[in-house]
N, C-alpha and C positions, 0 to 999 in steps of 0.2 A: 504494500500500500504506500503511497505517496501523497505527501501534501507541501504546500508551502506552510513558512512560520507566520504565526497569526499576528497582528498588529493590534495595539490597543490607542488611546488614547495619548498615553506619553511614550510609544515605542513598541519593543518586543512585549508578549506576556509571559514567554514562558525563556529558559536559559537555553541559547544555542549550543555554549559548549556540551563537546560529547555527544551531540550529535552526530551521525552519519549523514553526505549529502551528495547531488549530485550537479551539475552543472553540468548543460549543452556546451561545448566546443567546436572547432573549426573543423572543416571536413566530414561534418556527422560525427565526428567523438562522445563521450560525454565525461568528464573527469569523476572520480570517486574519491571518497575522503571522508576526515573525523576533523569535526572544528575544534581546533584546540585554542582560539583566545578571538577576542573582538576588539576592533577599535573602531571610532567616532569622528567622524569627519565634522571638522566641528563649521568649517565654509559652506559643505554641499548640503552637510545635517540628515547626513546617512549615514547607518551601520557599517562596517566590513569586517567580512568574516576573516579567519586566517586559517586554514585548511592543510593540511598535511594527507599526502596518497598514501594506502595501507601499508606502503613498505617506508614511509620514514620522510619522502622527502614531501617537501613545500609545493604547492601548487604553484603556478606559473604567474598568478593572479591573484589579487584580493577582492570578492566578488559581494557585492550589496546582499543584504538577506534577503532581500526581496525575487532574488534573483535565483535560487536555488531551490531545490527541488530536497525534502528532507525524506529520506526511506528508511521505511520502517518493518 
């Protein structure tokens, strides 16, 4: 099952870390990964995730929450 993360009123409601997620990529890909921390663009006044792939490294990217797909 998949969903996006839910927004409330002042932001996320629930904690993205430790989640699992996925994001679309170039060429039909899609990345995999566990969010291991969040930071706050404080100009744009969006979340970004900080994602690591199952074997350790860094995703290529720091991708908006809004923008990912969480599996569950």
């Amino acid at each position: 099952m998949e969903r996006k993360f839910k927004y409330g009123k002042f932001g996320l409601t629930e904690n993205p870390v430790g989640k699992y997620v996925a994001l679309p990529w170039k060429d039909g890909r899609t990345l995999l990964g566990e969010v291991v921390s969040t930071s706050y663009n404080d100009v744009r006044g969006t979340l970004h995730l900080n994602v690591r792939h199952f074997c350790g490294d860094a995703w290529p990217v720091s991708p908006v929450a809004s923008a990912v797909t969480i599996l569950e």
